[in-house]
N, C-alpha and C positions, 0 to 999 in steps of 0.2 A: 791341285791348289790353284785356284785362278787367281787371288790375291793377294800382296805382300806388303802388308801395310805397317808392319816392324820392322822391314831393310828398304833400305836405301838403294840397295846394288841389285834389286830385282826386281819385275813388274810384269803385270800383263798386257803386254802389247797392244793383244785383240781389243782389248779393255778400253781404247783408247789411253792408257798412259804411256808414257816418254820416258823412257830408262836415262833417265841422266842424274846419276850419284852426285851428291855433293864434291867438290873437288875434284870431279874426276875431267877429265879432256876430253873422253869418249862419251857420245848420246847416241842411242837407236832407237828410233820411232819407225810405226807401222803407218804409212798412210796410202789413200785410196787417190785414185786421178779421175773424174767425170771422163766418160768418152765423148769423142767429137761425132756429131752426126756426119751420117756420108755425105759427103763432096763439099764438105766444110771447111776447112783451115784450121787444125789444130790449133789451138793457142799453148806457148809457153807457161809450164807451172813454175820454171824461174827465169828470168831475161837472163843474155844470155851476159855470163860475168866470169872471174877468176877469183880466187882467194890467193892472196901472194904466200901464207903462211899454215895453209889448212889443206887436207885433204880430203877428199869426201867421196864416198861410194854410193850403192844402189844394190839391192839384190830382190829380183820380179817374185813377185809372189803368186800371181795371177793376173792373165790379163797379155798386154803385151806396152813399152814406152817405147819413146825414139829417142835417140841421144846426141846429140854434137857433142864432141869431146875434142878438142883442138881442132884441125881440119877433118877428121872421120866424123859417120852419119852411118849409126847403127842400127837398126831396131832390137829389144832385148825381150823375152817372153819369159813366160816361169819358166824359172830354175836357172836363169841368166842373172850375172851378176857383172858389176860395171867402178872403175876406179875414173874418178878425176883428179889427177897430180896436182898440189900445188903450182899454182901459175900457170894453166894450163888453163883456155876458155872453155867453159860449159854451159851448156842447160837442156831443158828434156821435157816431154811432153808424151801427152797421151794419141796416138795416132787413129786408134780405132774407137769404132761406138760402145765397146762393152767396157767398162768402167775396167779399171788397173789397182791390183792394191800390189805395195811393195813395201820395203824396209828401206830406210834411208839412214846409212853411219856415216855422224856427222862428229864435228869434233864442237867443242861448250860453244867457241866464240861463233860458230856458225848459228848455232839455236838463236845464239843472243841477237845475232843479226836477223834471223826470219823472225822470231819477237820485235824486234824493232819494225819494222815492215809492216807486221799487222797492225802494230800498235797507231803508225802515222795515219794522222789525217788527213792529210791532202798529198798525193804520190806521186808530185808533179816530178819530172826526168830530172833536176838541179839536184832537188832534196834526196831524192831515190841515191844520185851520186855520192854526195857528201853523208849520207850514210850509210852505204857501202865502205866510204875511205875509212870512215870512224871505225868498223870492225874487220879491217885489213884485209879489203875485197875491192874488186872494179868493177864498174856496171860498163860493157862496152858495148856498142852501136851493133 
C-alpha cells in the first residue's frame, strides 16, 4: 500500500508526504540534502539555532550529513541516527557531493516554524529572529 488517504496517522513518506496527524506533537518527513561540490563550503540546511521547548532528531537514510550539536561535529551516514535536546544549539548540513536523504522527527511547533520560513519574503537576519522567538526557538550567530 503506498497510499493512505482515509488515516491521518499514516503516509508515504517516499511519496513526498509529512506524517503529521492532526493533534498530534510528533511529525516525520523524509527529505533529501543537494550535495556540496568539492572544495566548496557546504551550506547550512538550518542556521545554526536551539528550540527552548522542542526536541528534534535525524535518522540517515542515505548519503552522509554533518551535524553540530552543542560543541560536538559529527558526521552521520546511513543507518546513523542523531537527537538535538531541547536548548541545545544545532544545525546540519550536507558535506559531500552525492545528494543525502534522511528522516527528520520533529515535534508540530517545529513544522510550523520551517512553514513559516518558507512562507517569508524577505529573510533578512531581524525578521528570521523574531520569528524564531514567535515559535520558541533562537536563531544564534
Amino acid at each position: 500500500m503506498t497510499s493512505y488517504p482515509e488515516f491521518d496517522f499514516a503516509a508515504n513518506l517516499r511519496a513526498g508526504h509529512i506524517l503529521a496527524p492532526q493533534g498530534a506533537a510528533l511529525v516525520i518527513a523524509e527529505w533529501t540534502a543537494p550535495g556540496c561540490p568539492t572544495g566548496e563550503q557546504a551550506e547550512f540546511i538550518a542556521p545554526l539555532h536551539l528550540h527552548h521547548d522542542d526536541d528534534e532528531a535525524w535518522y540517515i537514510l542515505e548519503g552522509t550529513l554533518g551535524f553540530q550539536i552543542g560543541d560536538e561535529q559529527i558526521e552521520a551516514s546511513a543507518g546513523d541516527a542523531l537527537t538535538a535536546p531541547r536548548g541545545t544549539p544545532h544545525t546540519y548540513w550536507n558535506p559531500r557531493a552525492d545528494e543525502a536523504r534522511y528522516l527528520i522527527i520533529m515535534t508540530a511547533q517545529i513544522r510550523a516554524l520551517i512553514d513559516a520560513i518558507h512562507a517569508m519574503e524577505q529573510r533578512d537576519p531581524e525578521s528570521l529572529k523574531l520569528l524564531f522567538e514567535r515559535y520558541g526557538a533562537q536563531l544564534l550567530d
